[in-house]
Structures are given as C-alpha cells and as structure tokens.
C-alpha positions in Angstrom: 0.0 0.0 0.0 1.5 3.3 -0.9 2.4 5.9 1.6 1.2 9.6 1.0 2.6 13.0 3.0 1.1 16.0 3.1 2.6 19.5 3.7 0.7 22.4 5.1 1.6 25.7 5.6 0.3 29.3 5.7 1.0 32.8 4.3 -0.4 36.6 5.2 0.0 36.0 9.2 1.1 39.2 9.6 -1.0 41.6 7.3 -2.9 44.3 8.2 -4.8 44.0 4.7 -6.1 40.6 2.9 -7.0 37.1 4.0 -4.4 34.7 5.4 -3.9 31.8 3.0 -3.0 28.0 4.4 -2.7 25.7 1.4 -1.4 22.0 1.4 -0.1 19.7 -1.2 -0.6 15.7 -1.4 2.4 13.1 -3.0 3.0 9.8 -2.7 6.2 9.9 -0.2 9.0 8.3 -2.9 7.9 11.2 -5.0 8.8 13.8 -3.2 12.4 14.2 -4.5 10.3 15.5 -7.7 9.4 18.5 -5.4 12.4 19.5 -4.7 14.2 19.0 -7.9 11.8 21.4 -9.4 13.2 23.7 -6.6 10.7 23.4 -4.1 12.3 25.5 -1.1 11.0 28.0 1.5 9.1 30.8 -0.4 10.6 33.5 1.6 13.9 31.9 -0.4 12.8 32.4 -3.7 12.8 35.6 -5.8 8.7 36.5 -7.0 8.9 35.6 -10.6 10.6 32.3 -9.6 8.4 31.8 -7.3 5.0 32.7 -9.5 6.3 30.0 -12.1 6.9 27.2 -9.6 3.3 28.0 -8.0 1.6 27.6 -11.4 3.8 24.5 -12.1 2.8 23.1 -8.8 -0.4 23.8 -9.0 -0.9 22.0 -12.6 0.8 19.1 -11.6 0.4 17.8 -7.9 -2.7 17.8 -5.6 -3.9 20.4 -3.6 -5.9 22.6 -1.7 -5.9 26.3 0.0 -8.2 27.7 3.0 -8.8 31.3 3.0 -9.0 33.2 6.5 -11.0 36.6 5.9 -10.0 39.6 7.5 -13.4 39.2 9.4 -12.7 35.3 10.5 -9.4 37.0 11.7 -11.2 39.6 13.6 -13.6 37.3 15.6 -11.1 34.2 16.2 -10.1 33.7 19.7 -6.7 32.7 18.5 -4.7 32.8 15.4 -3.1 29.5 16.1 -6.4 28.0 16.8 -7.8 29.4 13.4 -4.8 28.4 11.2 -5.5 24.6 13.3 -9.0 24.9 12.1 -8.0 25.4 8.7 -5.2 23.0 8.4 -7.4 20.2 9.5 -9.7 21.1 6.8 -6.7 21.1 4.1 -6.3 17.3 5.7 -9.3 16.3 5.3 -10.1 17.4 1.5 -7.1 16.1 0.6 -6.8 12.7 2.1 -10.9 11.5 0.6 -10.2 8.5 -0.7 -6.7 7.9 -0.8 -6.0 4.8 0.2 -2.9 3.9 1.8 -0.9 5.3 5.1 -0.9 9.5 5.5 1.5 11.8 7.8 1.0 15.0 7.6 3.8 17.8 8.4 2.7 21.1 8.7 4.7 24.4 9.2 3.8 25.1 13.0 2.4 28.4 14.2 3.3 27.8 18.0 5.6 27.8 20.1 4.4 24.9 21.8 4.5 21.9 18.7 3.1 19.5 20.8 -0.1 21.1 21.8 -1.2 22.5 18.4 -0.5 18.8 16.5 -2.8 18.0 18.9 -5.2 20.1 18.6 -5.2 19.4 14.6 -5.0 15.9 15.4 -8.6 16.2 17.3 -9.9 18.4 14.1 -8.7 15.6 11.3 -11.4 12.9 10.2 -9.1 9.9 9.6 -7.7 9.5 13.1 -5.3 6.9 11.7 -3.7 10.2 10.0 -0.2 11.0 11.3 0.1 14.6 12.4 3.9 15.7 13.0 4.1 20.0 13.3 7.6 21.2 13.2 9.0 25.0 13.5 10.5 25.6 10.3 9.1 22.7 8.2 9.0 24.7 5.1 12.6 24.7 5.0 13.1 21.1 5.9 10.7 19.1 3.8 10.1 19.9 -0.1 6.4 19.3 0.2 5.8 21.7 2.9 7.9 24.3 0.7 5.9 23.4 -2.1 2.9 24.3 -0.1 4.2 27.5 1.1 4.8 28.6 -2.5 1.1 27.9 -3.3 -0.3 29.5 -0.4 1.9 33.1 -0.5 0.7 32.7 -4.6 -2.5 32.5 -4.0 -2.3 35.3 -1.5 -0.6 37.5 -3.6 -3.2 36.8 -6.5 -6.1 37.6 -3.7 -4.4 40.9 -3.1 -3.8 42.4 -6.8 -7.7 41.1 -7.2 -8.5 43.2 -4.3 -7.0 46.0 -5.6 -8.7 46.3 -8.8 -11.9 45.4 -7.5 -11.9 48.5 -5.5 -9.3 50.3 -7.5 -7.4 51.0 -4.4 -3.6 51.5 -3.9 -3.0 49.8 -0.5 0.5 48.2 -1.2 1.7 45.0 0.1 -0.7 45.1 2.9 1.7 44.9 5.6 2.4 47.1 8.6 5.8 47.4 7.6 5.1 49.1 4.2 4.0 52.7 4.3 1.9 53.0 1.5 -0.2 50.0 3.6 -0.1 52.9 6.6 -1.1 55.9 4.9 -3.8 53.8 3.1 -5.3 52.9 6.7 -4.8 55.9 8.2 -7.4 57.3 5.3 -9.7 54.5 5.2 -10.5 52.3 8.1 -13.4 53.8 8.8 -14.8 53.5 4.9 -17.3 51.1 4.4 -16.2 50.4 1.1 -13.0 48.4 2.4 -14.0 47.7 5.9 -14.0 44.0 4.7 -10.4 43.7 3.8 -9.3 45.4 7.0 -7.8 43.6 10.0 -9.5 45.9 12.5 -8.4 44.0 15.7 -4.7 44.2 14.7 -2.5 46.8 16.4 -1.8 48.8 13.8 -6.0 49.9 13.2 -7.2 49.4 17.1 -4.5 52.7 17.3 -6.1 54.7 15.4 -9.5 54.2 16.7 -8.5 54.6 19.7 -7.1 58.1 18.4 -10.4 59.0 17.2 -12.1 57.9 19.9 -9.7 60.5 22.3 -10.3 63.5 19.8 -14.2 63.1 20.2 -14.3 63.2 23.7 -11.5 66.3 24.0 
C-alpha cells in the first residue's frame, strides 16, 4: 500500500490588509524528491517571478488545496493559532478523501508549543489513523511543505492584486511594515467600502481608533 505525506503551511500571518492563506499539497512519499528538484524550497527563499512560475507548475501538476482566512474570521477568532488549526485540519481532510494507503502530515507550526497545536489538529482531522507531526521551520526542511508555502503566498498575492482592482485602491503589500499599507489605513479604516479587507483587531488599526475615539471626547 503506498504511503502519502502532506505539507501544510500558511502565508499573510502578519497583514494588516487581505485574508491569510493556508494551502497543502498531497504526493506519494517516494515522489517527493520530484518537489524538490523542481526547486521546491521555503518561499521566503525564492525571488517573485521564480516563485509565481513554480506556483503555477505546482499547482498544474500535484494535488492540492488552499483555505482562505477573511479579515473578518481573523477579527472574531479567539486565537490565530487555533484558526490556522481549524484550517489545516480542513486542508487534511479534502485532501486525504479517498486515498488509500498510510498518510502523515507535516505542517509548518504556528506555535511555540509543537506538541499542543498537532494535537489540537490531530482532534480536528477525520481519519484519526492520520499521522500529524508539526515542526518550527518545516518549510525549510521538507520539499512538500515548501511546495505548499509557494502555493499559499501565490495565491495570497493573487487575492491581493484582485482586491485592488476590484476596488481600484492603492494599498501596497498590505503589511504594517510598508508605508503605502499605513497611509492607506490611516485614510480608510473607517470607509465602508473596504471595511471588509481590514484587520481591525490588529494593532496597527485598534491605534487609530483609539485616536479618534480621544479626539471626540476632547
């Protein structure tokens, strides 16, 4: 019976702008040498047009899926680790219907504490017979974690440059780091029109609230 992995891991943590994206790919395990002679690696590694064609070559040609986290699923979570859990147990269990042999999963972990959080994924996943293994800097180590982290900061970028020409809006990378993202939320948190792509509860918008809020009652 052939064995199967699956790597999992997200992009857009950090963002003040945009969803988060979690994607995961599916091989059979003696396959995934293929990954990384195509060049799989960590997609923080790889320069954007290299990694755009090694997303769409991925994508063509091996199994997978992505989970989208809205800004508003962001918003109301309790935790970020718990959401990105939530999600990565979903990835799991579209991608291991029907496949029939053994399946470990390695996933890029979000915590601190490894241990916990494959558990708490572990509890989420269908097929309990499902190894779960969460490692800090899997998307370095294993090809089809890398592979997955190219897919998912892809499709994140693709979600982004949608974003901005549905609403025709200059907003830059979306991170708090980028001051065209700053000036862009210092103008328009409070417009309806992108309230929806927003992160309100991060740091970087509950600041200026709060500023507004002072102003009204001086």
């Amino acid at each position: 019976m052939a064995e199967y992995i699956i790597g999992v891991d997200d992009a857009g943590r950090g963002p003040v702008i945009g969803p988060m994206a979690l994607a995961g790919v599916l091989i059979e395990k003696e396959k995934e040498s293929e990954l990384k002679d195509a060049g799989a690696k960590d997609s923080k590694l790889l320069t954007p047009s290299k990694r755009k064609s090694l997303g769409r070559y991925f994508k063509k040609n091996y199994t997978y899926h992505v989970e989208l986290s809205t800004p508003k699923e962001i918003d109301e979570c309790d935790n970020l680790n718990n959401l990105e859990a939530i999600k990565a147990a979903m990835i799991i269990n579209k991608l291991s219907e029907g496949v029939r042999g053994e399946i470990e999963a390695i996933l890029d972990c979000p915590s601190v504490n490894t241990a916990e959080w494959s558990a708490y994924v572990k509890k989420l996943v269908v097929n309990q017979k499902i190894k779960i293994r969460a490692e800090h800097k899997a998307d370095f180590n294993y090809p089809v974690v890398s592979a997955a982290s190219i897919i998912a900061k892809e499709t994140r970028e693709e979600e982004i440059e949608d974003l901005r020409k549905k609403l025709d809006a200059k907003f830059g990378s979306g991170y708090p780091s980028d001051p065209q993202t700053i000036e862009f939320i210092k103008h328009n948190y409070k417009n309806p029109k992108f309230e929806s792509i927003i992160r309100h509860s991060w740091d970087t918008v509950k600041k200026l609230h709060e500023k507004a809020s002072q102003r009204q009652l001086n």
